[in-house]
N, C-alpha and C positions, 0 to 999 in steps of 0.2 A: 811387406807392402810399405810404402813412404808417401806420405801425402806433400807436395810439393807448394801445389797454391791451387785456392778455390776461389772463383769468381761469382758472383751473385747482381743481376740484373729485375729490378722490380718484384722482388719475392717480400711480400707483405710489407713492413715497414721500412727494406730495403731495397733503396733507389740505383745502387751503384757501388759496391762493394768489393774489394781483394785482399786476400787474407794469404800472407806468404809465407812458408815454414819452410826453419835448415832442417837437413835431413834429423838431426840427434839434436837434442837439447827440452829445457822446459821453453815455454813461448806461452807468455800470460795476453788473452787479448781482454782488453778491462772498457766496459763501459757501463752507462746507467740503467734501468732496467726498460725494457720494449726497444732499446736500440738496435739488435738484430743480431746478438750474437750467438742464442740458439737456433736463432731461423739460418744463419749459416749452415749449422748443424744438419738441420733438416733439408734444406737446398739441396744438400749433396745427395742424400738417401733418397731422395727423390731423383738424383741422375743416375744411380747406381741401382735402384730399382728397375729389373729387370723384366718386371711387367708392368711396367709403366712408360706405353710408349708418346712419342715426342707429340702424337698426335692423340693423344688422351684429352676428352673433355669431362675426369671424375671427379668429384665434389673434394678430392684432394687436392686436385693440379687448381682450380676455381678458386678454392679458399687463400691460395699463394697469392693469387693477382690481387694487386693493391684494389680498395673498396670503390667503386664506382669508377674504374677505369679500364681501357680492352687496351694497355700494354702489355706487350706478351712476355712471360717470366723466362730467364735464362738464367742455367746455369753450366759453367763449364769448372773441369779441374782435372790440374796436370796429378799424375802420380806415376808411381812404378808399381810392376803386380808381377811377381814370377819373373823378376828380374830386367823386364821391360818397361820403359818409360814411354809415355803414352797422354794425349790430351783429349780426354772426353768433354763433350758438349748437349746438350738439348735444348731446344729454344719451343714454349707450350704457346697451346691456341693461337695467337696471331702470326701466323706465316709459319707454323710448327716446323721443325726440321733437329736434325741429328748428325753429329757428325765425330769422329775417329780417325784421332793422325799419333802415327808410333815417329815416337822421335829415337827410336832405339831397338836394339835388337834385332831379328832378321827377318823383321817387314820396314824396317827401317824406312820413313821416307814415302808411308803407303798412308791413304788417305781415305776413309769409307764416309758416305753418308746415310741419312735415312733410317729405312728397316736392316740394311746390311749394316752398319754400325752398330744400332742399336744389340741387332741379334751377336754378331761378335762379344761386343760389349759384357753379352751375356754370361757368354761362354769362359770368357777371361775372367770375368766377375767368380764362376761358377765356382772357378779352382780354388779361391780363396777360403781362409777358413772364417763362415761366415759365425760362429758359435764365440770363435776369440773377435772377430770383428763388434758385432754385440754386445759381449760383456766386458770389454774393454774401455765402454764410454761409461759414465752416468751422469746422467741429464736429470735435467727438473722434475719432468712427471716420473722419472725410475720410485718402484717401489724398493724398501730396505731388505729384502728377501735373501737368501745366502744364494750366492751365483752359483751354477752347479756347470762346469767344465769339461764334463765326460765325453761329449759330441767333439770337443774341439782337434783336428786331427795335428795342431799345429804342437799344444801340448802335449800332448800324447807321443806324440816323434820324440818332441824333448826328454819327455821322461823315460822313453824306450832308449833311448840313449844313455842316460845312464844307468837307469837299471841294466841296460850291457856290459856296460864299463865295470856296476858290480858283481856281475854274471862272471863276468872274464877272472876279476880279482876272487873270486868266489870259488872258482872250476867249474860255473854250470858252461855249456857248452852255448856260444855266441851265434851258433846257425842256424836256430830254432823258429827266430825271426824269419828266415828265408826259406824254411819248410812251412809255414805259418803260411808265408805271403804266396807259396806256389800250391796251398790248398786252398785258398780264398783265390788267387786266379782260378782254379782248376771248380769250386764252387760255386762261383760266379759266370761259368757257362751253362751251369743249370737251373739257378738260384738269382733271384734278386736280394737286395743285400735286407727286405725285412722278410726273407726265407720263404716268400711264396717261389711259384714254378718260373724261369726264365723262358728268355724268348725259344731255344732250341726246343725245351720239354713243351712249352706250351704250341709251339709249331706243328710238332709230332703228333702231341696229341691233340690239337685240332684237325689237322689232316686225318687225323684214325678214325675222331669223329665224325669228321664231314664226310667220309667213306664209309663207316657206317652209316650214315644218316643215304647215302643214297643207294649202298645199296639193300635199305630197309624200301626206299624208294624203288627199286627197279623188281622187290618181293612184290610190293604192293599193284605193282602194276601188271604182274606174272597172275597175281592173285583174280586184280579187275576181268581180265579175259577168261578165266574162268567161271567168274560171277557172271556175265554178261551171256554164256553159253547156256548155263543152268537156268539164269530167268527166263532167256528165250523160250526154252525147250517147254518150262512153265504157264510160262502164259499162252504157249499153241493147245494144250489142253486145255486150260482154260476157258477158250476163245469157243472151242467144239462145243463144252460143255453148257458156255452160257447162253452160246445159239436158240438149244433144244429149250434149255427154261423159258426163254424170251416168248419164244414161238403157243407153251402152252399155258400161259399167264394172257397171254393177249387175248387169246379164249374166253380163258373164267372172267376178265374184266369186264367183257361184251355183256356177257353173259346176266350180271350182278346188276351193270348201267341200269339195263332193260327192267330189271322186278325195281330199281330204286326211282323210278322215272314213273311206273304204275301207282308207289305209293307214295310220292310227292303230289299227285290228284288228288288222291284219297283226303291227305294232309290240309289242302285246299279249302273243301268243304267242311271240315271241321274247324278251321279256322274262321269260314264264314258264320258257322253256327254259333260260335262263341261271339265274334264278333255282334250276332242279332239277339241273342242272348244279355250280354251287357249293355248296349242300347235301351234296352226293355227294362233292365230295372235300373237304369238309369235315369229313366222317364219315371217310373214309381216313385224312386227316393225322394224326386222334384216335389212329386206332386205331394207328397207325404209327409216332406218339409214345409209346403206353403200352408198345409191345413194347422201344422203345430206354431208353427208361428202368427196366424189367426190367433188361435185359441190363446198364445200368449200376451199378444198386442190387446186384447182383454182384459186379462186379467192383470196389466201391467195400467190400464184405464181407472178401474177400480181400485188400484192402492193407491195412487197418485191424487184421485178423491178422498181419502182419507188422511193421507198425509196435510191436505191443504186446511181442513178441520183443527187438524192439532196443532200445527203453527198460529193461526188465528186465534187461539187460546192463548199459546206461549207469551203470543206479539201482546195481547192486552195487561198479562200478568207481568210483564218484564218491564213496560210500560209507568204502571204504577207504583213498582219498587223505586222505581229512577227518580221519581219525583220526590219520595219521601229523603231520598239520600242526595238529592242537593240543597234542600232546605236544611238539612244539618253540617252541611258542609258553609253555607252562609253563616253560620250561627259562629262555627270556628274560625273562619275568617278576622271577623270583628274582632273577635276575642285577640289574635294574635299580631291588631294590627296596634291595639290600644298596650301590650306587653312591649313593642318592637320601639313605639316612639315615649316610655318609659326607659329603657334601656339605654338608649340613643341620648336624652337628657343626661342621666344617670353619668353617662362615658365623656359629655360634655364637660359635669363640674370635674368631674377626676383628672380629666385632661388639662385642665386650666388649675389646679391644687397643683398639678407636678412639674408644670411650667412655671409656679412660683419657688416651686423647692428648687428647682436647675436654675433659676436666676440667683438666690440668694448663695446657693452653692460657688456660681462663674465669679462672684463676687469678690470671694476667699480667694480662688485659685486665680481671679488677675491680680490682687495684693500679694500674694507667695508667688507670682512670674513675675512681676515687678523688680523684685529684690535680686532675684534670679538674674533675670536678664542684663542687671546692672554690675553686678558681678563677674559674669562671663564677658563684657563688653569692655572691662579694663585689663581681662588677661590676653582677649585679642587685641586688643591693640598694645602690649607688651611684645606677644607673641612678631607682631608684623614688623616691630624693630628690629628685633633678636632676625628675625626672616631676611630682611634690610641689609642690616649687615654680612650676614651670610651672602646674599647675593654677588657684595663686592668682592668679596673676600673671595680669591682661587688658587688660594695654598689646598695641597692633600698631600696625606701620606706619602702616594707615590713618587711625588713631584719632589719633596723634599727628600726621598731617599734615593732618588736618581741623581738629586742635587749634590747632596753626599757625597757620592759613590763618584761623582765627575771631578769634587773638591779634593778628593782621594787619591783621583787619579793627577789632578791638574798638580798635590804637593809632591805625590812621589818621581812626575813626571820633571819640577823643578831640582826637587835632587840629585835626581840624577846628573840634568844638564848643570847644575853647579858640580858637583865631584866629578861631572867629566871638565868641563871645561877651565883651561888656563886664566891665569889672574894680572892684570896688569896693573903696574905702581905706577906714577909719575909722581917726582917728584921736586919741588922750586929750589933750587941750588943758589941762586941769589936774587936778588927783587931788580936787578935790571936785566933779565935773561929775557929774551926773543919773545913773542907773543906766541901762545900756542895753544890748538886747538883740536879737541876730540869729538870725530862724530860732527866739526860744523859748530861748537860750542867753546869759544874762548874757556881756558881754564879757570878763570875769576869767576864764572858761574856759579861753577862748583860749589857746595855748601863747605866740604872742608876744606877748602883755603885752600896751602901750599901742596896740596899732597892729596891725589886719588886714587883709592883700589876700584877697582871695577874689573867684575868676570867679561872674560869674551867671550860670550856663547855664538857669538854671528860677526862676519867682517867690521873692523874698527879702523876708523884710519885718524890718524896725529900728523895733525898740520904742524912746520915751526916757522913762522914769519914767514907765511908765502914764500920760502924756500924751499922748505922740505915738506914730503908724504909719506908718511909711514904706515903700512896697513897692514893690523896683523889679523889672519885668517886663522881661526881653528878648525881643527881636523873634521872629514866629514862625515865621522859620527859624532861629532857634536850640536852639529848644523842637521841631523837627521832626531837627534834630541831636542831640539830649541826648537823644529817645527812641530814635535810631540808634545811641547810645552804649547805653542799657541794654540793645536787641535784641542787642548784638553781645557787653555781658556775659551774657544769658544762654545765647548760643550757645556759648560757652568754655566756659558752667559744663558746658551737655551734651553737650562733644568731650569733657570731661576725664571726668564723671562716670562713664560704663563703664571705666573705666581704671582708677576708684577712686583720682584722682591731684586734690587741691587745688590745685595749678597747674601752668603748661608744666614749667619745668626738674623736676619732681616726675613726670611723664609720661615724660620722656626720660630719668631715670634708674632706670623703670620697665620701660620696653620698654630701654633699655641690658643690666640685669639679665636679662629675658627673652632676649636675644639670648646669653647667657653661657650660660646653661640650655639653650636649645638646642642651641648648639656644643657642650657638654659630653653632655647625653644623645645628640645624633647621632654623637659618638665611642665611648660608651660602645657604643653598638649596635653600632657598626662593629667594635670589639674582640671584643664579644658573639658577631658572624656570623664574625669570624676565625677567635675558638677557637672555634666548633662545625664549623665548616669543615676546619679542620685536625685534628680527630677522627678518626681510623681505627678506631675501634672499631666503626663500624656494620656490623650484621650484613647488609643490604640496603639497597635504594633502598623499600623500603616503610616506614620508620618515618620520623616528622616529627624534621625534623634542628631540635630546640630543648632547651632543657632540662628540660624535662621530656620530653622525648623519650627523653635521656641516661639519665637515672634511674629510666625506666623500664627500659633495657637494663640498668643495674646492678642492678635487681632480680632481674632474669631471671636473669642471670649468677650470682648469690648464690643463688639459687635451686638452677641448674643442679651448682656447684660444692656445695650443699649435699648433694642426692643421689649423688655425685661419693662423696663422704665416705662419705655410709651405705652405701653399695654396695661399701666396700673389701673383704669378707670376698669377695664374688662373685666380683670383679676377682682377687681374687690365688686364688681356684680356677680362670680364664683364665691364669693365668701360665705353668700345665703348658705350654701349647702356644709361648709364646714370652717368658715370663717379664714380662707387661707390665702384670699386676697388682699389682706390689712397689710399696708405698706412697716406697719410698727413690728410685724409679725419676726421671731428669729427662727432658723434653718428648722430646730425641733419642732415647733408651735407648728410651720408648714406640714411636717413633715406626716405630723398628727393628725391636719385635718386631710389630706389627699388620703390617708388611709381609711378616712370615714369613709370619702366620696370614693374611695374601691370597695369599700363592702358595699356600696350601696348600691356599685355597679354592679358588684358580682351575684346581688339576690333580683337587681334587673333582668339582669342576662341569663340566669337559670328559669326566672318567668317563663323570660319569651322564647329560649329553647323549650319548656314543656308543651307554651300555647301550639309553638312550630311544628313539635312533633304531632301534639293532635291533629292540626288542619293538615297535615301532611298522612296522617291514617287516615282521616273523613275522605281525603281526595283519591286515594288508593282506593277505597269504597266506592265513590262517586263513579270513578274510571271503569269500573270492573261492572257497576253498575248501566252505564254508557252501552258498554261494549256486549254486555248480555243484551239491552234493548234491540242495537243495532243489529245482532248477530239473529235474534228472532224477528224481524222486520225484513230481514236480508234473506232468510228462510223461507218464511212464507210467499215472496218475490219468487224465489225457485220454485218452487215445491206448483204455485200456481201454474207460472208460466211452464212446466214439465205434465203437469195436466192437458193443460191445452194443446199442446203438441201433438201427446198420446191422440187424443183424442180426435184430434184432426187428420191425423195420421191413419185411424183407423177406420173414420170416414170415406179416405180417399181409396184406401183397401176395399172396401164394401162396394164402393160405386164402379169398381174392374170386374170385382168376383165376390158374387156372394159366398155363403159360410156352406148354406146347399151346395152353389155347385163346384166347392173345394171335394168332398167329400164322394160327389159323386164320379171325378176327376179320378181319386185313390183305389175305387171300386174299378173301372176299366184298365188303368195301366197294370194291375195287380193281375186280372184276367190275362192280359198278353203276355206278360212276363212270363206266367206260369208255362205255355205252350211254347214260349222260345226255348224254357229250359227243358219241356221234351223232348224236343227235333236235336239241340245239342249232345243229349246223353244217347240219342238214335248213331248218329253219325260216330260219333267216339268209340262206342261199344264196336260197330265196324273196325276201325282201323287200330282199335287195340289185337286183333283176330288177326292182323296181317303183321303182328312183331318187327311193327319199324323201327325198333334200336337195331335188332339183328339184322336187317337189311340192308339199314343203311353202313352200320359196321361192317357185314358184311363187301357194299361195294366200296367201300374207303379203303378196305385191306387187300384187297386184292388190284383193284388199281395202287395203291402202293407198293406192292410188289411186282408191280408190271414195269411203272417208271424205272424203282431200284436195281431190277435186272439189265433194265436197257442202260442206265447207266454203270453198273461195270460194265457191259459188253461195251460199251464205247469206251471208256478207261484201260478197257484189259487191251484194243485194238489199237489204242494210242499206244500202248505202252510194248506191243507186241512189235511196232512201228519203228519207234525211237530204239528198242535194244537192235532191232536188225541192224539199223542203219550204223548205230554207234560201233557193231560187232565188224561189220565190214569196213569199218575206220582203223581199226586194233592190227598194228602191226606184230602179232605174234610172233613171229620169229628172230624180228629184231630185238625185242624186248627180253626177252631167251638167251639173247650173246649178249646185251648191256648186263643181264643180272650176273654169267656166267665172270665175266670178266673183271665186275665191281667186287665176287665172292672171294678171286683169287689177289684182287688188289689190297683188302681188309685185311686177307692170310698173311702177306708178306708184311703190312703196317703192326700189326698186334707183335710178329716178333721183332721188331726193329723198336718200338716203341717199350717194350718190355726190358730189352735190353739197353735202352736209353735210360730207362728208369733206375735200374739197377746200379748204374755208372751214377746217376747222380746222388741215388742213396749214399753208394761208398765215398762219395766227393760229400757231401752234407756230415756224414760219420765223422768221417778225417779231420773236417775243417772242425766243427761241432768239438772234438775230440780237446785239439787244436789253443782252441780257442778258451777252453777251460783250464787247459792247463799253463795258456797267456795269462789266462786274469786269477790265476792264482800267485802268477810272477809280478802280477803288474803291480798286487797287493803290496807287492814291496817296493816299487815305485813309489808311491803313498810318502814314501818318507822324504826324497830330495824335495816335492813340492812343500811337504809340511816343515820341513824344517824351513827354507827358504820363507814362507810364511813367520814363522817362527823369529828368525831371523831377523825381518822388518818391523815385524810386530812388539820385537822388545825395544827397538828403540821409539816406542810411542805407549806401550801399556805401559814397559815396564818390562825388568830382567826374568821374573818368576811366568813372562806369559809364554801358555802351552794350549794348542789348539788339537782338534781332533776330524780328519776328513774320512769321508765316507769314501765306497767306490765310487762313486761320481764324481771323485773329485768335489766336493763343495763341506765346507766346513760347516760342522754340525754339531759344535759347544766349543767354547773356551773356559780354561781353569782361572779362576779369582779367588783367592783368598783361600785356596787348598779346596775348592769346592767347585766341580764342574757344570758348567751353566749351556742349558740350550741356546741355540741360538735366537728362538721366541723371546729367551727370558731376560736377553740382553738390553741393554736400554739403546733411545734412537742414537745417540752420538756415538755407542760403542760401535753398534750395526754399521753406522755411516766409515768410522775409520776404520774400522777393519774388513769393510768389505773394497776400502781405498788399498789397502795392504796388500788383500788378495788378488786387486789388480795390477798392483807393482810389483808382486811375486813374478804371479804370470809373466808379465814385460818382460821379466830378467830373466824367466828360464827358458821363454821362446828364444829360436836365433832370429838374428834380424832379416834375415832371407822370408823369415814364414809369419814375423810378427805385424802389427798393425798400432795404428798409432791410437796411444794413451788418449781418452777426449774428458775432462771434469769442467761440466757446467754448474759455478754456481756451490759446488763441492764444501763442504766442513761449517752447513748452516745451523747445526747444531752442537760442534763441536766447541769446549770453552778454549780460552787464550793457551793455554799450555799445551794442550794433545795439537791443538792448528798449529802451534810451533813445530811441535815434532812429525808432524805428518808432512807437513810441508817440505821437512830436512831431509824424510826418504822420498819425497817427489823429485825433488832437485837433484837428488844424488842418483835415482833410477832413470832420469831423464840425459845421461852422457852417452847410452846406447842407446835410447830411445827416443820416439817423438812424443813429447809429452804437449796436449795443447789444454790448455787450462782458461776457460768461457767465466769472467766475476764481475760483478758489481760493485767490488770492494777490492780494490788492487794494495790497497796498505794491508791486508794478511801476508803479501807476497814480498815485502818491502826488503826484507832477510836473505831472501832465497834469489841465485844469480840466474837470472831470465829474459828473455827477449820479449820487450813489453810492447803490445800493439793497442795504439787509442783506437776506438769505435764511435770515439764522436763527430 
């Protein structure tokens, strides 16, 4: 296969795309990354996908269309396949279509569209060896995994090929291939190729089965007509049988009706009895109930008069406790009120003693903030110079070492244009010689008089008495040096110009100065945070420790000590109590007497907590006291009013019914009741003598077996109905030659199919046979690929590298260091080039009839500078029969190797 050119229209980030390859060669396409040089890649596999038709809308063909647009994605590309050259196409979702034109071979000139291209497409696709097609690329998302070859039919031919070659050189016999291939045709008419049954066996033996299966069917149906003769015959006896029953069940039903219809009367009047029975001593119970609840409304009269007794007692004794326990609760009052404004005095003088000790105290700490603040007030204003200066100043490090590095550039840049460029003399020959001028400048300018050297780095031109021009030009790497000199002055001019410095040593005694400045204000601060540090004045952790922080507390304090002042007259009317008012007084003398006026407080304040807690016990008495009065005052309110109730209540009773005639009420409904319950037990003792469970069980059972009968007779008469009809349906004798005919068509399938079987066993044998003793030869095959491996491999490990492949074809450890390593145990840039190797093996030992083109995206990202030299060297060299197309982001790894370079930008 040759891929010639692929075209790509709107596929993800590409708009408009053709990638053109000669048949043989390497061909690097090199661009930046997201430019689209693996979505070529994928374009194609997407035309070459073979269930993937033009008119697909799956979340693969979606993802290709550029993001928020309905341009429709195309991709076409020419190639040859099987020797044919050929331009496939598909264009998705908008206006989808397909299309197939051979520019070669003998459809030559033939043009499909649609499903017929697409399915063509397929079919040419099919031939191809898709196992070397696959492993012959690796792409970005490829994992490092050892490629395994054994499916590929294209290698496989190759190495059958020479393992012939050593067959022949060897004396195995060359024809074994061709006994091979005419038992794999020969098993391949019975077999699919992963050895389940082929289309002929499975033919056969569907047809044997569907012939069995029907004529199990034409038994089944031989079977139904005789089923249907036998139910018949069944259910006519049946039908006789359940006649007679019906006939004498209808009898005994009559029969059973009549005695259960006599004792449903009977049933009646006992029902009635009971019925007048329960009336009657329902009337009793009434009556028997209204005389017990008389008698209780009574005696419910009389406790309620006594209850009323005993609260009137309660109410006078609760009464007089109350009163003795609020005159002692007055008594503690007093007491606690005379403790409280004791106490209260007491906390006054103490309070005014320690309002003199905090004044005398603010006193001290505004003379030590004084000193303080006057100290800290000449380092900031040091500080704000040092700041000052800093400000103008815009030297830095960087600025001067960019300054540098330009001055560096601007001398070396001068030396050069002086060592390159020529030197011109003039010189005064005698003092009446012509007037002459350089550059526009009379020669008498000149500082040295008769005689100038000057470099020519740019055009000069030598005027001689407006006669002559002479103009000498140097060379144009000179003039390409002398504009590297001005580039380089005017780089210096703008390191230095934020500096504000006209040259280097003017820069560095710029940021010199800056560096004084700073050491000086980073000390000053440091002094700054010392003395506010070593400040003990602060009242708390809540004020900002700065100065103005400071000066804020000496306000306060000036403040403080100012009321301090005005308050003296108060202060020394506090003295009475410990003399701490006296303006003469010092911090201790204060300090001594507010400790009096605290003890004095603190035996105030334990007073009036004891008087508090007594009037607070007396009033919990008092309450409790209260609340017992209330609760028997509130008692006796009930207790009365539940009297009167009663009592009216029972009044209202007497005046309906008196107590007599409750009583005599109880006495007649007691008489009835008795006689209703005679008549009931008269009646019952009757109709227990007539055994109505038996009767009436009796006519339930035999009317249910009267229904029962009559319903199978009607189910046996249906069913005696439906077989006739179905039996006179039953084409018996036909059914007779279908079975007879289907028994003898099974006969002839079973031996036809047996001996199919037989034929394919010995074709599965043969080939089976075959085939093992292929892949015992193939074993020796193993070697042209490994060596060839081999072969590639040491111009990139190294002369001592030895690989080892499995049957499948995939390499499965390399030797390092005399020690054989798995392929797992390899590191990633080994995995990466050698599994590069084992794709340029392959290339080499496919022919180019059946091979497919080399594809590396991206390739040797972990490889160091030396192995990417030499992997590259067998890329370039495997790439003279092959199509090598090589997808990077880095085209200088390729810069070595001779390649057809295509930009992506």
């Amino acid at each position: 296969m040759r891929l010639h050119r692929i075209h790509v229209e709107n596929f993800k980030s590409v708009e408009d795309r053709t990638l053109e390859l000669p048949d043989t060669g390497l061909v690097i396409a090199e661009g930046l990354n997201e430019v689209g040089k693996t979505s070529m890649v994928e374009a194609l596999d997407m035309l070459l996908d073979p269930k993937l038709k033009a008119t697909s809308k799956s979340a693969k063909v979606k993802t290709a269309q550029p993001y928020g647009t309905d341009l429709p994605v195309i991709v076409e590309a020419e190639l040859t396949v099987g020797g044919v050259r050929l331009v496939h196409s598909k264009r998705f979702l908008a206006q989808p279509a397909a299309r197939l034109e051979f520019l070669s071979g003998p459809r030559a000139g033939d043009v499909l569209t649609d499903e017929r291209a697409t399915d063509t497409m397929a079919e040419i696709w099919a031939g191809t060896d898709q196992t070397l097609w696959r492993a012959l690329r690796h792409m970005q998302s490829d994992s490092l995994e050892a490629l395994s070859l054994k499916s590929s039919t294209a290698l496989t031919s190759a190495l059958d090929r020479a393992s012939r070659a050593t067959d022949d050189e060897s004396g195995h016999r060359a024809d074994d291939t061709t006994l091979l291939e005419a038992a794999e045709q020969e098993f391949a008419k019975y077999w699919t190729g992963t050895g389940k049954p082929g289309k002929p066996l499975k033919d056969a033996t569907s047809a044997l089965e569907q012939s069995e299966a029907e004529l199990d069917a034409a038994r089944r149906e031989l079977d139904e007509v005789d089923t249907v003769v036998a139910e018949l015959q069944t259910a006519e006896e049946d039908l006789r049988a359940q006649r007679r029953d019906v006939g004498r069940l209808e009898t005994e039903s009559a029969a059973d009706a009549t005695a259960l219809k006599a004792l449903e009367g009977l049933e009646q009047q006992v029902a009635e009895a009971r019925r007048a029975e329960r009336d009657a001593r329902q009337r009793l119970d009434t009556a028997a109930s209204a005389r017990q609840a008389r008698r209780q409304a009574v005696e419910e009269v009389d406790v309620a008069g006594q209850q009323v007794s005993e609260a009137t007692a309660a109410v006078e004794k609760a009464h007089d406790a109350a009163g003795d326990v609020e005159e002692e609760y007055r008594e503690a009052d007093e007491r606690w009120d005379a403790c409280e404004k004791a106490r209260l005095d007491a906390r006054r003088a103490w309070q005014e003693a320690r309002a003199t000790v905090s004044g005398l105290r603010d006193r001290d700490r505004l003379a030590r903030l004084d000193a303080v603040i006057g100290r800290l007030s000449g380092l900031r204003n040091e500080l704000r110079e040092a700041e000052s200066r800093l400000e103008g100043n815009f030297a830095s490090a960087k600025g001067l070492k960019a300054a540098e590095k330009a001055s560096a550039r601007l001398a070396a840049a001068r030396t050069k244009l002086e060592v390159a460029s020529p030197r011109m003399r003039i010189e005064r020959l005698r003092d009446d010689a012509p007037a002459l001028a350089v550059d526009g400048r009379p020669i008498e300018d000149e500082e040295d008089g008769d005689a100038v050297d000057r470099v020519v780095d740019r055009p000069a031109v030598v005027e001689v008495a407006d006669a002559w021009r002479i103009t000498v030009t140097p060379a144009s790497d000179v003039d390409k040096l002398a504009h590297d000199v001005e580039r380089a002055e005017r780089e210096l001019t703008e390191a230095l110009e934020p500096m504000g410095a006209a040259t280097l040593e003017a820069a560095r005694e710029l940021l010199a100065a800056r560096r004084r400045d700073e050491n000086l204000a980073a000390g000053l601060r440091e002094r700054l945070d010392r003395e506010l540090a070593d400040v003990d004045e602060w009242e708390d952790d809540s004020h900002e420790r700065s100065v103005a922080g400071l000066t804020e507390l000496r306000a306060r304090l000036a403040a403080r000590v100012g009321d301090v002042d005005g308050d003296a007259d108060d202060t020394g009317a506090a003295a009475g109590a410990g003399d701490a008012g006296d303006a003469g007084l010092t911090v201790g003398q204060a300090e001594e007497a507010a400790s009096r006026c605290e003890a004095a407080h603190d035996q105030a304040e334990l007073a009036e907590k004891a008087a508090r807690a007594a009037r607070e016990a007396v009033g919990e008495r008092r309450s409790a006291a209260r609340e017992a009065d209330s609760a028997a005052a509130s008692t006796l309110n009930a207790a009365r009013g539940q009297a009167e109730r009663l009592a009216a209540r029972l009044e209202e009773a007497r005046s309906i019914a008196t107590d007599e005639d409750l009583d005599a009420r109880v006495e007649a409904e007691d008489t009835a009741h008795q006689e209703a319950e005679v008549e009931f037990e008269k009646v019952s003792g009757e109709l227990a003598g007539h055994s109505p469970d038996e009767v009436r069980e009796a006519a339930r059972a035999s009317r249910a077996r009267f229904e029962k009968a009559s319903e199978r007779l009607g189910r046996t008469g249906t069913r005696w109905a439906g077989l006739d009809g179905q039996l006179r349906g039953m084409d018996r004798s036909g059914r007779q030659d279908r079975f007879d005919d289907m028994e003898g068509r099974v006969h002839r399938l079973r031996i036809e199919v047996t001996a199919l079987t037989k034929r394919a066993d010995a074709a599965r044998l043969l080939r089976d046979t075959l085939v093992r003793h292929r892949d015992e030869e193939r074993r020796r095959y193993l070697e042209p690929f490994t060596r060839q491996i081999e072969t590639l491999g040491r111009g990139v490990f190294g002369a001592d590298l030895a690989v080892r492949v499995d049957d499948s074809l995939t390499v499965t450890q390399r030797r390092l260091g005399g020690k054989w390593l798995a392929w797992d145990q390899l590191s990633t840039g080994a995995k990466e080039q050698l599994g590069l190797v084992v794709r340029l093996a392959t290339a080499r030992l496919v022919s180019p009839e059946d091979g497919v083109p080399v594809i590396l995206d991206d390739a040797l990202v972990y490889s160091d500078r030396v192995r990417c030299g030499r992997v590259l060297k067998e890329v370039s060299s495997g790439s003279q029969a092959n199509q090598v197309v090589v997808l990077t982001s880095a085209p200088e790894r390729y810069d070595a190797v001779d390649a057809v370079h295509v930009d992506f930008r």
